[in-house]
SERO-4910 file (N, C-alpha, C, O; in steps of 0.05 Angstrom, whole numbers):
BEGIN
 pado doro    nc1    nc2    nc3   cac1   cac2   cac3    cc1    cc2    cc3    oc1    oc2    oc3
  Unk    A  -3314   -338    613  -3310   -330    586  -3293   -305    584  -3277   -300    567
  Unk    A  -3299   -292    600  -3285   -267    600  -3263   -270    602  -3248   -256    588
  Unk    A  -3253   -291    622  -3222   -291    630  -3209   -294    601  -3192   -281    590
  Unk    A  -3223   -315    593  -3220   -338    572  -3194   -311    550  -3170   -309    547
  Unk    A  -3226   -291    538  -3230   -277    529  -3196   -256    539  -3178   -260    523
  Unk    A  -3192   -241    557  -3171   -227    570  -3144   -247    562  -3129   -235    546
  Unk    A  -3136   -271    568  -3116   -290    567  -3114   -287    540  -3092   -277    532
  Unk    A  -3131   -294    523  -3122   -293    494  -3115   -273    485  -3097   -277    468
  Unk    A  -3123   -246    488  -3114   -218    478  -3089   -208    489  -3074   -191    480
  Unk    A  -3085   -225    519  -3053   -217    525  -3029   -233    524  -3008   -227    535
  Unk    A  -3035   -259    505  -3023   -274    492  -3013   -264    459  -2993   -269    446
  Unk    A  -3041   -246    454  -3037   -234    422  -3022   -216    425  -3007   -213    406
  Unk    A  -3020   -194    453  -3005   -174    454  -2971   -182    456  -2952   -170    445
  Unk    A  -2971   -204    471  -2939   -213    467  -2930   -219    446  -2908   -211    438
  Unk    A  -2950   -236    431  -2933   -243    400  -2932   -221    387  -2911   -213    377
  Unk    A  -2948   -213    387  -2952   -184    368  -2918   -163    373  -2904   -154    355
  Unk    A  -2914   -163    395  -2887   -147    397  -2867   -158    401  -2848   -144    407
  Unk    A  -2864   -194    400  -2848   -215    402  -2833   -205    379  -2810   -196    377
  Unk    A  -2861   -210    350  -2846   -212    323  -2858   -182    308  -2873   -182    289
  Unk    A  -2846   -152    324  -2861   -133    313  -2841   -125    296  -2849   -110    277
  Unk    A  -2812   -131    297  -2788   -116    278  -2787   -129    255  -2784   -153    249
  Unk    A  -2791   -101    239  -2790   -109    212  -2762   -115    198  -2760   -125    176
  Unk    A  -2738   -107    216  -2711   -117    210  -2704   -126    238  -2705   -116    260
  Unk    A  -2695   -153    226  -2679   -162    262  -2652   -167    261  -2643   -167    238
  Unk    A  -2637   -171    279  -2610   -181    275  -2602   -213    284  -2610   -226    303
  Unk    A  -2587   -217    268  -2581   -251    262  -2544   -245    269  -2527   -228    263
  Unk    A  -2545   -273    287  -2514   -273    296  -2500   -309    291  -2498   -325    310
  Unk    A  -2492   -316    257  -2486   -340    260  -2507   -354    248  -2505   -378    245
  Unk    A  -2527   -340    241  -2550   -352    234  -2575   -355    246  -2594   -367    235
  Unk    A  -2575   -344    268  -2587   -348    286  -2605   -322    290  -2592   -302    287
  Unk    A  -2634   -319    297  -2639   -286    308  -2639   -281    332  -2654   -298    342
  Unk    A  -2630   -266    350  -2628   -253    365  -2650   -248    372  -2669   -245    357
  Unk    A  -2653   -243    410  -2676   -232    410  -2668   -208    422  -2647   -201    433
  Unk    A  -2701   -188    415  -2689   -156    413  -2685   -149    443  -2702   -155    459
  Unk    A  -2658   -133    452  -2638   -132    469  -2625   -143    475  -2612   -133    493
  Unk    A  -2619   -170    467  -2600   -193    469  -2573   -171    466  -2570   -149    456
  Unk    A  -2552   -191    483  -2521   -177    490  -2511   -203    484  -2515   -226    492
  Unk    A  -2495   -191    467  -2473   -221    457  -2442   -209    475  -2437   -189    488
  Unk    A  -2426   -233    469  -2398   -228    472  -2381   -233    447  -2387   -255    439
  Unk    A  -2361   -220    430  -2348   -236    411  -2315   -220    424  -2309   -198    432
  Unk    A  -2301   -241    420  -2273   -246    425  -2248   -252    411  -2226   -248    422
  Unk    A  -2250   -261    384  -2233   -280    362  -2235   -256    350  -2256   -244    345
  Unk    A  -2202   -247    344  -2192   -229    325  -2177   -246    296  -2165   -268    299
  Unk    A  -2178   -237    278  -2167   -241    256  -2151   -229    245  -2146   -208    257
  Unk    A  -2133   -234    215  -2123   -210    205  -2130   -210    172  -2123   -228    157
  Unk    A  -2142   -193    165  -2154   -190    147  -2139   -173    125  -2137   -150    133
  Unk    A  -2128   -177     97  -2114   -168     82  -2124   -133     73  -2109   -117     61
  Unk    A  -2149   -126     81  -2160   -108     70  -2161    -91    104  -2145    -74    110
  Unk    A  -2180    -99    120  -2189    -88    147  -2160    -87    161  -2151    -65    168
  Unk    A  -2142   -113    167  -2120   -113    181  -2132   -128    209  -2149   -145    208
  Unk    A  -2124   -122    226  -2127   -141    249  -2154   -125    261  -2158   -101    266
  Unk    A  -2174   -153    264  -2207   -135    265  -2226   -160    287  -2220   -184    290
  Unk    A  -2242   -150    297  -2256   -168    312  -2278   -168    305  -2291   -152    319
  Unk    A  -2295   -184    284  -2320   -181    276  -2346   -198    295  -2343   -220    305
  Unk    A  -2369   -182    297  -2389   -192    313  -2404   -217    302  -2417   -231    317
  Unk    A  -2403   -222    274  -2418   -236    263  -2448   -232    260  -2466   -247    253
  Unk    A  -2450   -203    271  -2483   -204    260  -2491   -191    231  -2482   -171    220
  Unk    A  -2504   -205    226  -2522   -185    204  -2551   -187    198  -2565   -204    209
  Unk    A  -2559   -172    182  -2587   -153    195  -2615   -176    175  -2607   -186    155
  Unk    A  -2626   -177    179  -2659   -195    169  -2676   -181    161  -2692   -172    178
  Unk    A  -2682   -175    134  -2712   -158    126  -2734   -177    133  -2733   -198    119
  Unk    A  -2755   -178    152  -2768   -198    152  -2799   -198    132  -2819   -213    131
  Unk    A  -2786   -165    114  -2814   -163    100  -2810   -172     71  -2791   -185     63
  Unk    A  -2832   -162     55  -2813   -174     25  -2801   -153     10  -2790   -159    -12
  Unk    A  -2803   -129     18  -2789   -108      6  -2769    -88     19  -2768    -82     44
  Unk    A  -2756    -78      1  -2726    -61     14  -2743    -45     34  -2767    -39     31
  Unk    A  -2726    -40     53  -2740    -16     70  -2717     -2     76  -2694    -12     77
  Unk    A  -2725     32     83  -2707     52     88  -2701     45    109  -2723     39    116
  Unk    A  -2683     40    132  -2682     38    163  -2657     62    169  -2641     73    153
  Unk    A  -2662     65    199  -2638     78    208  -2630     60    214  -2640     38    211
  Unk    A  -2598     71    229  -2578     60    243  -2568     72    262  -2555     92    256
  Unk    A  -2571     64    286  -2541     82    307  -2521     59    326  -2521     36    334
  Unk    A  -2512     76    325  -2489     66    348  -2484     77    362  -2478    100    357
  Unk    A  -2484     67    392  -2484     82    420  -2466     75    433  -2473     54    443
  Unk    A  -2442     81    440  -2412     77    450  -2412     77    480  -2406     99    490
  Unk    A  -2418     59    497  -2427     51    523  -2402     54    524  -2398     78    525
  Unk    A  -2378     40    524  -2359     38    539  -2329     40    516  -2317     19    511
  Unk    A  -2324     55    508  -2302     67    494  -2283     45    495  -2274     35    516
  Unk    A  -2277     39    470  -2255     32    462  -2223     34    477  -2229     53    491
  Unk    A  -2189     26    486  -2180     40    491  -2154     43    463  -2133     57    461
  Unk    A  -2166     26    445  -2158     40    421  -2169     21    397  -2182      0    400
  Unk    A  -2164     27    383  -2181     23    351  -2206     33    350  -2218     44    368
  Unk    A  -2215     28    325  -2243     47    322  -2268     27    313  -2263      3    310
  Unk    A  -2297     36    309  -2313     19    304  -2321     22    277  -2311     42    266
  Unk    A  -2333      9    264  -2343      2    227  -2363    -13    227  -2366    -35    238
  Unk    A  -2381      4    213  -2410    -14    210  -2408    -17    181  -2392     -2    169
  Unk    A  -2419    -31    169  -2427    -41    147  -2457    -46    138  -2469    -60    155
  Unk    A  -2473    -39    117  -2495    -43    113  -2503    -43     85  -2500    -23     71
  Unk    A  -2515    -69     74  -2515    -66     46  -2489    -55     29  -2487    -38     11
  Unk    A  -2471    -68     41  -2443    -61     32  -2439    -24     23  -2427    -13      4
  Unk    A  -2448    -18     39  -2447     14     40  -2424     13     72  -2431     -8     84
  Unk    A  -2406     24     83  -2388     21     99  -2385     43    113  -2365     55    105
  Unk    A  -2398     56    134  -2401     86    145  -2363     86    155  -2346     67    153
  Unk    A  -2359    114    166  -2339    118    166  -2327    117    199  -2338    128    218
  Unk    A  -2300     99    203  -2298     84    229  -2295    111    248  -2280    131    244
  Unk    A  -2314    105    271  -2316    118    281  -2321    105    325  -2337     87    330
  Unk    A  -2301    123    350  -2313    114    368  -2333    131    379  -2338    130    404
  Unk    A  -2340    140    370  -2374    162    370  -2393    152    372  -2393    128    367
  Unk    A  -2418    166    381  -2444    167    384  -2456    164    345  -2439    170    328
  Unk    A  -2469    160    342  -2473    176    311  -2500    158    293  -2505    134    294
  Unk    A  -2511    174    281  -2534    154    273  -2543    165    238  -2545    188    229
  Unk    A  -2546    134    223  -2544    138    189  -2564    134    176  -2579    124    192
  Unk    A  -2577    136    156  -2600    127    137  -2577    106    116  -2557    112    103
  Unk    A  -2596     77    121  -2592     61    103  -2612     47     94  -2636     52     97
  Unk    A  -2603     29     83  -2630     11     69  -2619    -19     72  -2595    -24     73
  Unk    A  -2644    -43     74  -2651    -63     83  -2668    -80     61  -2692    -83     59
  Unk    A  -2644    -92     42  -2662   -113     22  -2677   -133     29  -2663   -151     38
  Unk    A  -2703   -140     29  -2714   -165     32  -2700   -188     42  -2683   -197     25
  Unk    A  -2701   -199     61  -2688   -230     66  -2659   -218     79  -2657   -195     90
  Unk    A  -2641   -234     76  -2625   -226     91  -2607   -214     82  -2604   -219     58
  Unk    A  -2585   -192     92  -2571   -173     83  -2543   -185     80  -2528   -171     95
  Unk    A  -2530   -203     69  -2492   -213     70  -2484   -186     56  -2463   -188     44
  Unk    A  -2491   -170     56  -2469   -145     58  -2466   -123     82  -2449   -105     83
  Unk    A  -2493   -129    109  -2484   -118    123  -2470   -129    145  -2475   -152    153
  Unk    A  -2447   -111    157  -2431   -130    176  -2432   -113    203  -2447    -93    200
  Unk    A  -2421   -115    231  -2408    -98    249  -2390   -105    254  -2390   -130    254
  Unk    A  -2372    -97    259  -2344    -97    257  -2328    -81    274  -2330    -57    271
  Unk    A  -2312    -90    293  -2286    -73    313  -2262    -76    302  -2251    -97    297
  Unk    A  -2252    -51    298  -2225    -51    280  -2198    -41    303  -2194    -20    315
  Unk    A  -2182    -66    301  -2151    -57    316  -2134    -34    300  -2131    -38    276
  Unk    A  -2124    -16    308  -2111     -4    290  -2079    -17    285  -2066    -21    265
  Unk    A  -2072    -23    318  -2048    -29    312  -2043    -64    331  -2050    -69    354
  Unk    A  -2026    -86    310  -2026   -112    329  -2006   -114    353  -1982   -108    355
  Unk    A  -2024   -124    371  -2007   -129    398  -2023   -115    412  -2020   -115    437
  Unk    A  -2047    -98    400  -2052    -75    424  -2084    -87    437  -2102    -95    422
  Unk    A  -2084    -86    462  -2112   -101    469  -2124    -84    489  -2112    -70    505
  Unk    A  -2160    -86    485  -2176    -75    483  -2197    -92    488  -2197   -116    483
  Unk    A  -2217    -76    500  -2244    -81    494  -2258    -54    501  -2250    -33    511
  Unk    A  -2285    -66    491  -2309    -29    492  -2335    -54    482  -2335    -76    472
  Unk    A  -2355    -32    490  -2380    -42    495  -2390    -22    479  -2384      2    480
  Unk    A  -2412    -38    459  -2432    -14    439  -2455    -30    430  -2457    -53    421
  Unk    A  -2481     -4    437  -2505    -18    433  -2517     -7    400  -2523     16    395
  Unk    A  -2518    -27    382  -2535    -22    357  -2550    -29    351  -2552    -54    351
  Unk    A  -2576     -7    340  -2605     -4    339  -2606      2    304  -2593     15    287
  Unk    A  -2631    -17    305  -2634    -19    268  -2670     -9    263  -2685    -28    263
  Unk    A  -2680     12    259  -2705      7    254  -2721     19    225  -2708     34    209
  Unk    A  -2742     13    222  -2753     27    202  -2770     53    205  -2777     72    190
  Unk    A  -2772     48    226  -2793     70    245  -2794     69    278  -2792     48    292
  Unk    A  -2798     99    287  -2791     91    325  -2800     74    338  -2789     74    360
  Unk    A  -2822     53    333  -2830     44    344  -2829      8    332  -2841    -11    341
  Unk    A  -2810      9    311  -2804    -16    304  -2777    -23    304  -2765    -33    286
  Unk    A  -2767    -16    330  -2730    -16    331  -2717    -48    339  -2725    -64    355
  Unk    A  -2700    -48    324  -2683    -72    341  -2657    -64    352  -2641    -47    346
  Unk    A  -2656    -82    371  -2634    -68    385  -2606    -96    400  -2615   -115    414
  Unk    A  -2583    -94    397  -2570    -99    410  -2545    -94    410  -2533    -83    391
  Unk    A  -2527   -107    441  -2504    -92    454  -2488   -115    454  -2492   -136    466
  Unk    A  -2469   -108    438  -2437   -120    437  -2407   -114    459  -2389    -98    458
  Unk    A  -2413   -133    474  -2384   -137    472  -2353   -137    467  -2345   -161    466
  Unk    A  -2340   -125    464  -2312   -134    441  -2300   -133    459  -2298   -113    473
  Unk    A  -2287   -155    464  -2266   -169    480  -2239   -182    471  -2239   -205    462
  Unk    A  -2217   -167    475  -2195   -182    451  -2175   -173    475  -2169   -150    482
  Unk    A  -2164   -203    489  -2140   -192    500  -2113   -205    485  -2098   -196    468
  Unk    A  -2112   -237    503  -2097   -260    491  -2090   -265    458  -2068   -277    454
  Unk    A  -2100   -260    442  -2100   -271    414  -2082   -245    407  -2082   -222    417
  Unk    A  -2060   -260    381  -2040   -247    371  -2026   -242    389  -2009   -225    385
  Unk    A  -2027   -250    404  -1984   -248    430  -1969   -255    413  -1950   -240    406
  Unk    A  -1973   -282    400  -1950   -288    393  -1941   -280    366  -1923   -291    352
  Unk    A  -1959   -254    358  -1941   -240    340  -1918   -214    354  -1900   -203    342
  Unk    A  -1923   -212    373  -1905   -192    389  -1882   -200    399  -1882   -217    417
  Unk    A  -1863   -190    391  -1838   -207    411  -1833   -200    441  -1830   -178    453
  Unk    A  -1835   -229    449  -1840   -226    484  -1806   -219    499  -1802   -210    522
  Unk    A  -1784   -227    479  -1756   -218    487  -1756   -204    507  -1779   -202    516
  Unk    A  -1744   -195    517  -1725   -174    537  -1740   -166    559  -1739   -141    563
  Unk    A  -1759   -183    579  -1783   -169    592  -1776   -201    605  -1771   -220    591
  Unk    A  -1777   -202    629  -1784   -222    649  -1796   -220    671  -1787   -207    690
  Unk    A  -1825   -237    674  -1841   -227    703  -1847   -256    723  -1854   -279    720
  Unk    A  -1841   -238    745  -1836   -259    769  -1854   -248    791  -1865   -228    783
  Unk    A  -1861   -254    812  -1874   -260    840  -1849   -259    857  -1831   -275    856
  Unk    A  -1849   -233    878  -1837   -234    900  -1840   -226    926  -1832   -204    933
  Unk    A  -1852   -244    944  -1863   -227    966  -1888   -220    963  -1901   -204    977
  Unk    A  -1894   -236    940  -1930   -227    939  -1936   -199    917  -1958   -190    911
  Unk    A  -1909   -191    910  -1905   -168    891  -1902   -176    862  -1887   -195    858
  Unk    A  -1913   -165    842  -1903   -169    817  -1880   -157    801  -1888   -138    788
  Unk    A  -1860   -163    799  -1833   -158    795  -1827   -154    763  -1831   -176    752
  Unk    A  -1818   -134    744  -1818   -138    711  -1781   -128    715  -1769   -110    728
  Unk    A  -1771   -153    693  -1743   -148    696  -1738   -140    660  -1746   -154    641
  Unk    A  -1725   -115    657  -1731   -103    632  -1697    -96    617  -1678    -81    621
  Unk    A  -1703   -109    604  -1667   -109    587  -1669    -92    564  -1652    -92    546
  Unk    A  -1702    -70    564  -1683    -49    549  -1711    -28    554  -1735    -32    552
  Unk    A  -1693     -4    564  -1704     23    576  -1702     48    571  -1678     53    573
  Unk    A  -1712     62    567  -1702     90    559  -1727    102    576  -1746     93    589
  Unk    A  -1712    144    564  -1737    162    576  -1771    150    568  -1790    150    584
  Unk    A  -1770    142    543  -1795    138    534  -1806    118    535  -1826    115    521
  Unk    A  -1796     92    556  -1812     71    559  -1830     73    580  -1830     86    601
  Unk    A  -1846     54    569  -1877     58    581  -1880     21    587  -1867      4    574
  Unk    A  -1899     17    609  -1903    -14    615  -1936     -8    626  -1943      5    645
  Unk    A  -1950    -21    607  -1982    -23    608  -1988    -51    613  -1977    -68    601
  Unk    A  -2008    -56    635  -2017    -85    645  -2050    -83    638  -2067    -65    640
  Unk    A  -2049   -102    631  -2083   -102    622  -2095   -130    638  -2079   -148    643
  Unk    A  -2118   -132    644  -2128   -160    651  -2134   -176    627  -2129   -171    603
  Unk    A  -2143   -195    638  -2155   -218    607  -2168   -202    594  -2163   -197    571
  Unk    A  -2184   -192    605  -2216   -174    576  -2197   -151    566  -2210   -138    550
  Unk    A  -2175   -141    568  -2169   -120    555  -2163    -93    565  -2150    -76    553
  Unk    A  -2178    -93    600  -2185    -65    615  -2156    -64    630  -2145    -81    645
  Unk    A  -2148    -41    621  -2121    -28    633  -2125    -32    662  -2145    -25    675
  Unk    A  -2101    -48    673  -2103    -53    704  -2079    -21    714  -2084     -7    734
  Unk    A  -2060    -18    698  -2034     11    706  -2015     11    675  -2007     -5    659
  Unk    A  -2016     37    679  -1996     43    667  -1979     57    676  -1985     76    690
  Unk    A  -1950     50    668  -1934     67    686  -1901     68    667  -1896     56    647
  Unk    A  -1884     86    681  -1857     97    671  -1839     87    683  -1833     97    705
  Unk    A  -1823     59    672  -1802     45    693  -1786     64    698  -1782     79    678
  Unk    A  -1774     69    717  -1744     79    727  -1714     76    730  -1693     89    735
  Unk    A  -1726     48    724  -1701     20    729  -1713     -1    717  -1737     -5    711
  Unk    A  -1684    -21    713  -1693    -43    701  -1711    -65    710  -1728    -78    696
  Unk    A  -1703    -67    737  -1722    -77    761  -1746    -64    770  -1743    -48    789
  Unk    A  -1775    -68    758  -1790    -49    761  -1814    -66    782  -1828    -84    773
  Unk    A  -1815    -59    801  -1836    -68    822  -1864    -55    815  -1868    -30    814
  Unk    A  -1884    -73    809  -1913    -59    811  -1921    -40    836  -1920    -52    857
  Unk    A  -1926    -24    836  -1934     -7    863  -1965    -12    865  -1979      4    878
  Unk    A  -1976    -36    851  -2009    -44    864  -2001    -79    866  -1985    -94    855
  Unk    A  -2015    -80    877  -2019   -118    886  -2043   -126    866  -2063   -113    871
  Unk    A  -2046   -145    841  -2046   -161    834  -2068   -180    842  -2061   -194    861
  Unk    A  -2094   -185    833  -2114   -204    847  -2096   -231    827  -2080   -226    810
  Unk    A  -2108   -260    837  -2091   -287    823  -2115   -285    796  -2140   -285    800
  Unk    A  -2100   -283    768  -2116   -283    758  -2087   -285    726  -2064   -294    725
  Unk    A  -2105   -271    702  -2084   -279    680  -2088   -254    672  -2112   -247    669
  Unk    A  -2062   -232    669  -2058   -210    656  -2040   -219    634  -2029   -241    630
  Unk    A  -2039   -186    614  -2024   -183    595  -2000   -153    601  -2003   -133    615
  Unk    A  -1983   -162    586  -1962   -149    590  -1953   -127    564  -1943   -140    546
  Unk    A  -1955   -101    561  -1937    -90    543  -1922    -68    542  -1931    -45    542
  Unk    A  -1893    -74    542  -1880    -49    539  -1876    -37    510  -1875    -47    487
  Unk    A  -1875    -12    518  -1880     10    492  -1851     23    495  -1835     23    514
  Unk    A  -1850     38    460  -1817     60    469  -1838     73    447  -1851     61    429
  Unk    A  -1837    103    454  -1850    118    441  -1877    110    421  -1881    119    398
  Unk    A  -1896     89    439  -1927     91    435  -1923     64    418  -1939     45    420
  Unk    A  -1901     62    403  -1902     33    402  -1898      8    415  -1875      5    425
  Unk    A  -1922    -20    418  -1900    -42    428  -1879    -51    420  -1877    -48    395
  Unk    A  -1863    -60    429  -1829    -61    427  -1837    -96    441  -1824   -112    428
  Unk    A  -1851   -106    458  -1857   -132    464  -1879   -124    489  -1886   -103    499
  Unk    A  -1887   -163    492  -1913   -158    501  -1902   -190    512  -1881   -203    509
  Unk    A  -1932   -196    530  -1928   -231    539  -1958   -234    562  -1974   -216    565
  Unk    A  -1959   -252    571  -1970   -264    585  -1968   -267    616  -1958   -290    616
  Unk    A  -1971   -261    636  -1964   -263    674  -1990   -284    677  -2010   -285    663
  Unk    A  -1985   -295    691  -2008   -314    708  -2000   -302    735  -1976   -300    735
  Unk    A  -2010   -294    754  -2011   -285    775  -2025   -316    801  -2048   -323    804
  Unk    A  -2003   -324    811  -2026   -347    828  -2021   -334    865  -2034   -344    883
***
């Protein structure tokens, strides 16, 4: 009996902190469970935001009345450009790639005004960063999870890929560049976004000075911080 007795109270203790958040987060419709890590990838362009990568979550009162909650955001892995935007009860904190934590509020049922949101500043430019956000009403009733933003591939083909040709030679990666100046710049990124070099051609014939794992990078040259064109390398 005793066992009996022990089994059932550490069955009550799981549920009990299974379903202890009084706000949870929902991704798609779906809830999340607390510390769940998503990935989101699909950028858009949005007449108001501009080119943005939204997580699709938003937040669940699971009680029947508004509650005060915080909010933070914890910037694990920095952006290497655009900034972040939370949204809550259509209140819109101010974009930020910071640490930083807000008082909002949490209407009953579910919130379609709050959003999270990764904002591009500028198109063609790719990125990713990692950030964990925590929603609670009290310290000990937090929810929590860590995003992803992953945007490499999508929108190339708004950049013009013109005047840039990349080849394989000798096992080297070779960029043949038909227009150069003091201020051009040639940045390689992998698929997820993470800067593989950046560097200052010298010539038009510009040899990578690192070797290349077989894999799918992105390509962009800049003339004074802007892309000027961009494209695609498959490396085999």
């Amino acid at each position: 009996m005793k066992k009996t007795v022990t089994l059932f109270a550490a069955i009550a203790l799981c549920t009990g902190s299974l379903f202890a958040q009084s706000v949870v987060f929902l991704q798609n419709g779906e809830q999340l469970a607390n510390n769940a890590e998503i990935t989101v990838t699909e950028a858009a362009n949005d007449p108001i935001w501009g080119l943005s990568i939204e997580s699709g979550l938003r937040l669940n009162n699971t009680t029947s009345s508004q509650l005060p909650v915080t909010i933070t955001q914890t910037v694990i892995e920095p952006p290497t450009s655009g900034s972040l935007s939370v949204c809550c009860s259509g209140n819109c904190y101010a974009p930020s790639v910071e640490n930083w934590t807000n008082q909002g509020t949490a209407p009953a049922g579910l919130d379609n005004g709050s959003h999270f949101m990764f904002i591009f500043l500028e198109e063609g430019t790719y990125t990713s960063c990692k950030v964990k956000y925590e929603v609670y009403s009290s310290s000990s009733d937090k929810s929590t999870v860590t995003v992803n933003y992953q945007y490499g591939g999508a929108g190339i083909g708004n950049v013009n890929n013109s005047g840039v040709s990349v080849y394989n030679l000798n096992g080297q990666t070779c960029f043949k560049l038909n227009r150069l100046s003091a201020n051009t710049q040639l940045v390689v990124y992998n698929i997820t976004g993470q800067v593989v070099g950046q560097y200052t051609p010298n010539a038009e014939t510009f040899v990578l000075p690192v070797t290349l794992t077989n894999g799918i990078y992105i390509y962009a040259l800049k003339e004074n911080g802007k892309i000027i064109s961009s494209g695609k390398y498959v490396k085999h």
